[in-house]
Each structure stands twice: as C-alpha cells, then as structure tokens.
C-alpha positions as CSV (number, residue, x, y, z in Angstrom):
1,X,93.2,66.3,94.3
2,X,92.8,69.5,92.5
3,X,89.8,72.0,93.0
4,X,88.0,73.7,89.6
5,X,90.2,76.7,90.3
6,X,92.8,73.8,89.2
7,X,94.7,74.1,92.9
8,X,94.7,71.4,95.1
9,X,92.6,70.7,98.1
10,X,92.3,68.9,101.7
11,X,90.5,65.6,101.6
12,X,87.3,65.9,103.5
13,X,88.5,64.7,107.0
14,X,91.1,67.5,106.9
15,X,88.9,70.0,105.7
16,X,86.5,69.3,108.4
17,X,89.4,69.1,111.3
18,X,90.4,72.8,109.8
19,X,87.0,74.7,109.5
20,X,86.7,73.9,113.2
21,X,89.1,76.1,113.9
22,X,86.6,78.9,112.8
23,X,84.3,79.8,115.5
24,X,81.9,81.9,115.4
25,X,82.9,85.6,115.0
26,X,81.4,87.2,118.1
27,X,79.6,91.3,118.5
28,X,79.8,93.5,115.6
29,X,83.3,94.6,114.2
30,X,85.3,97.0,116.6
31,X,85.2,100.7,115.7
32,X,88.0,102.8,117.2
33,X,91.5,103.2,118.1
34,X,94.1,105.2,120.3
35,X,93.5,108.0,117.9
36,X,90.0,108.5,119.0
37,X,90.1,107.3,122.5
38,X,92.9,108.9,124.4
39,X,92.0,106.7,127.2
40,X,93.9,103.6,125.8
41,X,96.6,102.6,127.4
42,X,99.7,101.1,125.3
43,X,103.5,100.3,125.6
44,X,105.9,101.0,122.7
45,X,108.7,98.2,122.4
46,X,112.1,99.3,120.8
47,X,112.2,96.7,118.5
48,X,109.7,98.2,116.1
49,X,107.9,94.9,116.0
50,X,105.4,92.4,118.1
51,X,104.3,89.2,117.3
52,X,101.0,87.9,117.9
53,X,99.4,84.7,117.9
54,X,96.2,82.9,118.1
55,X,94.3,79.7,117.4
56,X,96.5,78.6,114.6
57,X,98.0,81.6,113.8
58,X,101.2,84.0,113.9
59,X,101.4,87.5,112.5
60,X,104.5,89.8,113.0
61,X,103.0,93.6,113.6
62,X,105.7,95.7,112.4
63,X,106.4,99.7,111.4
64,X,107.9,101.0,108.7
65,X,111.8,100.7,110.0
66,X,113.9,98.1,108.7
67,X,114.6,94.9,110.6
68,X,117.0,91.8,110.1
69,X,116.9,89.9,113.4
70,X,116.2,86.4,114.4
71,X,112.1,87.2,113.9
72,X,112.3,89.2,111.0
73,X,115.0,88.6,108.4
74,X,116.2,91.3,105.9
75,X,113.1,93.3,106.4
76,X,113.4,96.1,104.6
77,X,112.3,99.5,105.5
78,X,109.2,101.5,104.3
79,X,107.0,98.4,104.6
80,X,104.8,98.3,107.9
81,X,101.6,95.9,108.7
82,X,102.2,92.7,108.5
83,X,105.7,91.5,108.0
84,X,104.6,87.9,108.6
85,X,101.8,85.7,108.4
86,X,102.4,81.6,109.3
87,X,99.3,79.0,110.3
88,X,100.3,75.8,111.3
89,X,99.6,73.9,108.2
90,X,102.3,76.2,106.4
91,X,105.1,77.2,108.6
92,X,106.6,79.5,105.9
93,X,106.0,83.4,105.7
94,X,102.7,83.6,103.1
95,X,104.1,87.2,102.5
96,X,107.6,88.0,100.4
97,X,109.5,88.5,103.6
98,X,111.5,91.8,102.8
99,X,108.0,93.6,102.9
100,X,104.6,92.8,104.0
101,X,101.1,91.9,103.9
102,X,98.0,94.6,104.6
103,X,100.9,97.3,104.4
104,X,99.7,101.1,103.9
105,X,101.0,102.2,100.8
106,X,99.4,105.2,99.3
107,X,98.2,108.4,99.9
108,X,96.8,110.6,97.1
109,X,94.3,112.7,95.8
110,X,94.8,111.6,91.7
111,X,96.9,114.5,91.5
112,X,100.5,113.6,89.8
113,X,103.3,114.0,92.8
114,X,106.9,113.1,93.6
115,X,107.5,108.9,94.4
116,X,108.4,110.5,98.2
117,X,104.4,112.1,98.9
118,X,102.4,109.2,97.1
119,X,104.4,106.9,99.3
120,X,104.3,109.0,102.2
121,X,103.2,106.4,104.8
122,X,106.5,104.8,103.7
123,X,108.3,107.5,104.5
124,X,107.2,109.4,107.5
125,X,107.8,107.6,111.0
126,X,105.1,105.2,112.8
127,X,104.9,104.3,116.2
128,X,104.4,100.3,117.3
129,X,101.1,100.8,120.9
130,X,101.1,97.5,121.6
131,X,97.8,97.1,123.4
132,X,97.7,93.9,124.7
133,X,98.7,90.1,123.5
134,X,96.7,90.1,120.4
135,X,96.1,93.5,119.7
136,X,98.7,96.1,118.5
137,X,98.5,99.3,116.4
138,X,100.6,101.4,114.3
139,X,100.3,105.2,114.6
140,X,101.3,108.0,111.9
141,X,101.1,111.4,113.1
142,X,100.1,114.0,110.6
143,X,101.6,113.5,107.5
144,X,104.4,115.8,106.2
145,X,102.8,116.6,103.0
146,X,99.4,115.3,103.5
147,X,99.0,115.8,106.9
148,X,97.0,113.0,107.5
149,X,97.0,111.4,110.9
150,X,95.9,107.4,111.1
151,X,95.7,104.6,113.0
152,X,96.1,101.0,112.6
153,X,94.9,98.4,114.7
154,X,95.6,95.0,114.0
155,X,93.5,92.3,116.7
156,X,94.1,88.7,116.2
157,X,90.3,87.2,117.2
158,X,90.0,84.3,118.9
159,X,90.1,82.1,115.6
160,X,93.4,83.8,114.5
161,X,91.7,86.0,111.9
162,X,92.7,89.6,112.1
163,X,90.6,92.5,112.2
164,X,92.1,95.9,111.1
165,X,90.8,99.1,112.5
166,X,91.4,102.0,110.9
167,X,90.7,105.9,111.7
168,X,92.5,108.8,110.0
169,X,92.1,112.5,110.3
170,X,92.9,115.5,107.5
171,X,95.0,117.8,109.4
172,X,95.5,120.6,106.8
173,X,94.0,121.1,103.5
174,X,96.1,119.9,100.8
175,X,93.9,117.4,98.9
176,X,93.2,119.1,95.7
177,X,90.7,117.0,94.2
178,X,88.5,117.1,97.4
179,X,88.9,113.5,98.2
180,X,91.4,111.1,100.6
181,X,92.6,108.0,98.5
182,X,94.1,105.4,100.5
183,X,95.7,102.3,99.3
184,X,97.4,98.6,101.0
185,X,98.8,96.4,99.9
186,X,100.0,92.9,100.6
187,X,102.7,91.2,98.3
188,X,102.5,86.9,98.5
189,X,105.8,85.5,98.1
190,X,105.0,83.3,94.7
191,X,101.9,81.9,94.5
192,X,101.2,79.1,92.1
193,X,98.5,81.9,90.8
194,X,98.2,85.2,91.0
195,X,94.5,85.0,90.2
196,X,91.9,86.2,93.0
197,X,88.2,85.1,93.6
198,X,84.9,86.8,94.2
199,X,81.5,87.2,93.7
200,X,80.3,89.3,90.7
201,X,79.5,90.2,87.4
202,X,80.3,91.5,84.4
203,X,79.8,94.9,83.2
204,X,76.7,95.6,81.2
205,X,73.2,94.1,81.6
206,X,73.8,90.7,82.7
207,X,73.9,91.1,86.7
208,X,73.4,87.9,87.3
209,X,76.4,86.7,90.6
210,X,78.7,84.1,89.8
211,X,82.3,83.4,91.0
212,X,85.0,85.3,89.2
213,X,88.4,84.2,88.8
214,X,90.4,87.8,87.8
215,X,93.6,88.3,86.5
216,X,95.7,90.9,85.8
217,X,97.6,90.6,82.5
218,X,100.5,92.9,83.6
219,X,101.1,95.7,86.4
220,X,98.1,98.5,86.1
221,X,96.1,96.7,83.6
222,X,92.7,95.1,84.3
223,X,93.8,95.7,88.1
224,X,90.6,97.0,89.8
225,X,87.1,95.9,90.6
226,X,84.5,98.1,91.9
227,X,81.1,97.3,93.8
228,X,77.9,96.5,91.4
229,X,76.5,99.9,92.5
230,X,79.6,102.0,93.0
231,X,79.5,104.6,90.2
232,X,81.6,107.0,92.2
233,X,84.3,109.1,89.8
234,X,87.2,110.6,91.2
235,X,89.2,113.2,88.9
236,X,92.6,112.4,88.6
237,X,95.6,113.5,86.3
238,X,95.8,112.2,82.9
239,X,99.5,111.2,83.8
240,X,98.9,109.9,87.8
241,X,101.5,107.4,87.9
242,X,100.0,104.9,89.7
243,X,98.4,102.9,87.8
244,X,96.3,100.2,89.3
245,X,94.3,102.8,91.3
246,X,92.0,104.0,88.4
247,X,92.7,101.4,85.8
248,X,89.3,99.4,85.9
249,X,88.4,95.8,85.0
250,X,85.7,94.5,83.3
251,X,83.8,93.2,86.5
252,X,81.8,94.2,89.3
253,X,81.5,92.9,92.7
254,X,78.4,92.0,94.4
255,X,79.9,90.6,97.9
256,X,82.5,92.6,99.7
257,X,85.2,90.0,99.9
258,X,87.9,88.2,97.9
259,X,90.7,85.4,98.5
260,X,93.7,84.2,97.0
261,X,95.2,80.8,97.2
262,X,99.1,80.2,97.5
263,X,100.9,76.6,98.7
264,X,97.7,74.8,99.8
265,X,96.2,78.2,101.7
266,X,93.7,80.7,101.1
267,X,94.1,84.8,102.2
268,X,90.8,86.0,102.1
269,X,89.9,90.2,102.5
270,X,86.5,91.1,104.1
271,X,85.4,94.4,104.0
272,X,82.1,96.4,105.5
273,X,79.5,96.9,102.0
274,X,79.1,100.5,103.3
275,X,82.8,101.2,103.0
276,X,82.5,100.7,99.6
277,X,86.5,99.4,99.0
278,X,87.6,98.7,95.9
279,X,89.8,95.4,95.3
280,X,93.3,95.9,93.1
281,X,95.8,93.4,91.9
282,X,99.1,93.5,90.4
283,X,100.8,89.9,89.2
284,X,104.2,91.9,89.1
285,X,103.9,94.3,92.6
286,X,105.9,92.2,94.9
287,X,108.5,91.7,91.7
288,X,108.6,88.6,89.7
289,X,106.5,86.1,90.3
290,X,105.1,87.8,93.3
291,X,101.2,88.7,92.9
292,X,99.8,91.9,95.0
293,X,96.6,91.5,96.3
294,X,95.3,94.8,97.5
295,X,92.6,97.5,98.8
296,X,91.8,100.8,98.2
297,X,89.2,103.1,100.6
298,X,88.0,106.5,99.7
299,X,87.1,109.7,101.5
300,X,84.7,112.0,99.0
301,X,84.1,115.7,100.5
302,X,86.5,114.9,103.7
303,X,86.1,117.5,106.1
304,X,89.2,119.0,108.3
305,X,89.2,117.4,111.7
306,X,87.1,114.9,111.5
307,X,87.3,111.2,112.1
308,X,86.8,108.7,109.4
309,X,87.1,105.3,109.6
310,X,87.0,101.3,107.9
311,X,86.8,97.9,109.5
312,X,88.1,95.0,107.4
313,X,89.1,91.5,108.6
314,X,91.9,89.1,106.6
315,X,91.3,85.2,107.5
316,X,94.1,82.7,106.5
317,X,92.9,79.4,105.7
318,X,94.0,75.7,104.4
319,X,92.4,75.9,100.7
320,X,88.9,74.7,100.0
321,X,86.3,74.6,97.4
322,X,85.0,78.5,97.6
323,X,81.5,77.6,98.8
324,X,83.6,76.2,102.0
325,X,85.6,79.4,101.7
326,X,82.9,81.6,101.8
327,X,80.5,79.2,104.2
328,X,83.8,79.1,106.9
329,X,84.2,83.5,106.3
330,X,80.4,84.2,106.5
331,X,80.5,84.4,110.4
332,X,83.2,87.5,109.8
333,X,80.9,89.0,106.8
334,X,77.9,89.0,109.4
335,X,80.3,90.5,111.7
336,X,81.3,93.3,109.7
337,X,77.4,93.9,109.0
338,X,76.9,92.2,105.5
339,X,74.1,89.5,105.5
C-alpha cells in the first residue's frame, strides 16, 4: 500500500505494534550543557566516536575527524553529529555514510567569506564528553575566526528519539552584520523523495493550515521556509555564497516541525516555536540523488559573553499517514513547549 504522499505504508497491525514504541516524552526539554555547567562530569574516548542506543534505536555520536573502522566506514572528516542513524525496522545507515545527519555546518553573519570561515565548525577541532550511556556531546572551543564557543548534546530518550542541546557563546566581536547565523545539516543517503512535510501556508492572505509537501527544484532555490509570523530580515551580501540560507520559498510554517520519508521511514525535526528555526532543503546537498534536510537558528543583537541556546528533538519512525506522524511526535512538541 501506498500513502497520498505516494510512499508506501505499514498495515495497521504494524503501525500500531510501532507507535508503541513511543512513550510519552517526559518533563520539559533539557536546557544546558558542559558549557554552562562546569560541574558535569565526562570522559573523552580516543576514538572520536560513541555509539548510543535506545528503544529501537542506534545513533553513532561522532566529531569532525575522519574515521574508517569497523563502526564507521570511510567517514570522512569535517562532518560531526550524527554519523549514523539505524532503527530496527531498517538496519542500513538513514544518512549517506561518508558524512552525517544533524551535522553543524555553518557559521556566518551574511557577509561573503572564504569556504574555510563559513565552514568553520568543519574545520576547527571538537571534542567527543561522553556523559553517560545515552548522552554524549560535542564541544568547539572558540572559533578561530568567529570565535564562537558551542556545545552539542545529543541524549537518546527513552523512546530512542534524540534531543539536541545546544549553547554557544560570542567570544570576540567579529559578526559584522550584528547577528550569529548557524546552520545543520543532515544529508539522507537516496531517498525515494527528497520532498519534506509540514504544516503551513502559502504566502499572501490565505492563512488557512494545510499539509505542505515542498520541494526544492535545484540547490539554493525554493530552499527555505520561515514561521507564519517570522518577518525577521537579516542583511546579507548580494554575492553570500550560500545559497539556501536566504533564498525563500513560497510558504510559511505554522507548526514547528517537519519530516521526511526514505525506505519505509520517517526523520522528523521538532523545534521550540520561540526559537523561531527556519527549515532548508537541498535535493542535491549530500550529491546526487542525496536530499539535505536541514535547520537554521539565529542570534539578532548577540551580546559578548553571553549564553544562547536551542532545544530541538529528531524522532525516526516506520512511515505513516502524517496525522499518525504528527499524533505519535505530539508528545515531543508538548515537550519542547508547543501545544
């Protein structure tokens, strides 16, 4: 059987037997991280990698050094988050394996700079803290060019969704435009579509929600969608060369969460409504035939010093109708404070 987003779908007893996998997402979204709370203790393995699992699920923490081991196979270097997500209806790698999934790509300020600063996460060294079985985070210390200072921390919950935590810091004044962009991404390794489903509208005066099914027609085109009410503007260059940051689409969200469907499963991103993210997609960023489906959070007037942080959670599910999609992710949404 085939769904109306023309993928197929789990008969009804198997749909059922998989959704109870999804319990109840307990106490608000975690705030905080090693970079705000000294007091957290944390080993760092050598192997620049940990892999945690839970409930159904396994996802391979890694940094930004390259690996090619028995774990990780011809990982290639530059690409940190995670390097592999498996459930045990799919035992194959739902990201293309030589990079990752929810893997911190850019930092910018819409001004036009060398390939080395607006990939500079790629560049300059992470540590691996793991914290404890299903927690682990990845820590950047200030930034070369930047100087920005972050945090990552990835917790597998008890239904094998993972929460990400993140806290940054400005540690010198070099964004010219007076704002932080940051940008992740996660590349699926050939999905049947690279399509992605919310709720929204279009622009202009009908309002009314609906499900969207957006595509991107090539790389930087069509390739973000913004919150019904988020009007923000952010100068940027005329030339800035990346291209799905500020190119928008024609739609507006009015829930803060999408999915994606590839081989029979769904990867859906849930983000906190106060955060306002913005959702980005490429068809092409993972190379051919290997969709992105991405993030992007903004700091307006940052100050020096100061702490600022998200919350998002990424669920990986067997495919379903989206009502079932969103019913079995509404838990998380209430979680992360959305109603």
């Amino acid at each position: 059987m085939r769904n109306r987003l023309g993928m197929p779908i789990l008969n009804s007893g198997q749909l059922c037997s998989a959704l109870t996998i999804l319990v109840v997402a307990r106490g608000l979204a975690a705030e905080g991280t090693s970079l705000s709370d000294p007091a957290v203790r944390f080993q760092v393995p050598e192997s620049g990698y940990v892999v945690l699992k839970r409930a159904a699920v396994e996802a391979v923490i890694v940094d930004n050094r390259a690996v090619d081991d028995g774990v990780l196979k011809g990982h290639r270097a530059g690409y940190s988050g995670v390097a592999s997500l498996r459930h045990e209806k799919r035992a194959e790698n739902l990201f293309v394996p030589a990079v990752a999934g929810l893997n911190f790509e850019h930092i910018h300020d819409g001004t036009k700079q060398a390939p080395d600063v607006l990939y500079e996460p790629r560049r300059a060294p992470m540590e691996l803290r793991v914290i404890d079985a299903h927690t682990a985070e990845l820590y950047q210390k200030p930034t070369p060019h930047w100087g920005l200072e972050c945090c990552q921390r990835f917790h597998l919950l008890e239904d094998g969704t993972i929460e990400l935590t993140v806290e940054c810091v400005a540690r010198k004044k070099s964004f010219r435009n007076g704002y932080i962009g940051l940008f992740w991404a996660s590349y699926i390794n050939q999905p049947e579509s690279g399509n992605v489903h919310f709720r929204g509208h279009p622009e202009g005066p009908d309002r009314t929600p609906r499900w969207v099914k957006a595509s991107s027609p090539e790389h930087g085109v069509e390739s973000t969608h913004v919150g019904s009410s988020d009007d923000r503007a952010f100068a940027h260059d005329d030339d800035f060369p990346m291209k799905l940051v500020f190119n928008r689409s024609r739609w507006r969200l009015t829930e803060p969460w999408y999915f994606g469907a590839s081989h029979g499963m769904v990867f859906a991103q849930m983000f906190r409504g106060r955060d306002d993210v913005r959702f980005a997609q490429s068809p092409s960023g993972g190379g051919t035939g290997n969709t992105a489906w991405d993030f992007q959070f903004f700091i307006p007037d940052y100050r020096l010093d100061q702490v600022y942080h998200f919350v998002m959670r990424a669920a990986y599910l067997p495919l379903a109708e989206p009502d079932e999609i969103k019913r079995a992710v509404q838990p998380h949404l209430r979680a992360l404070g959305e109603p």
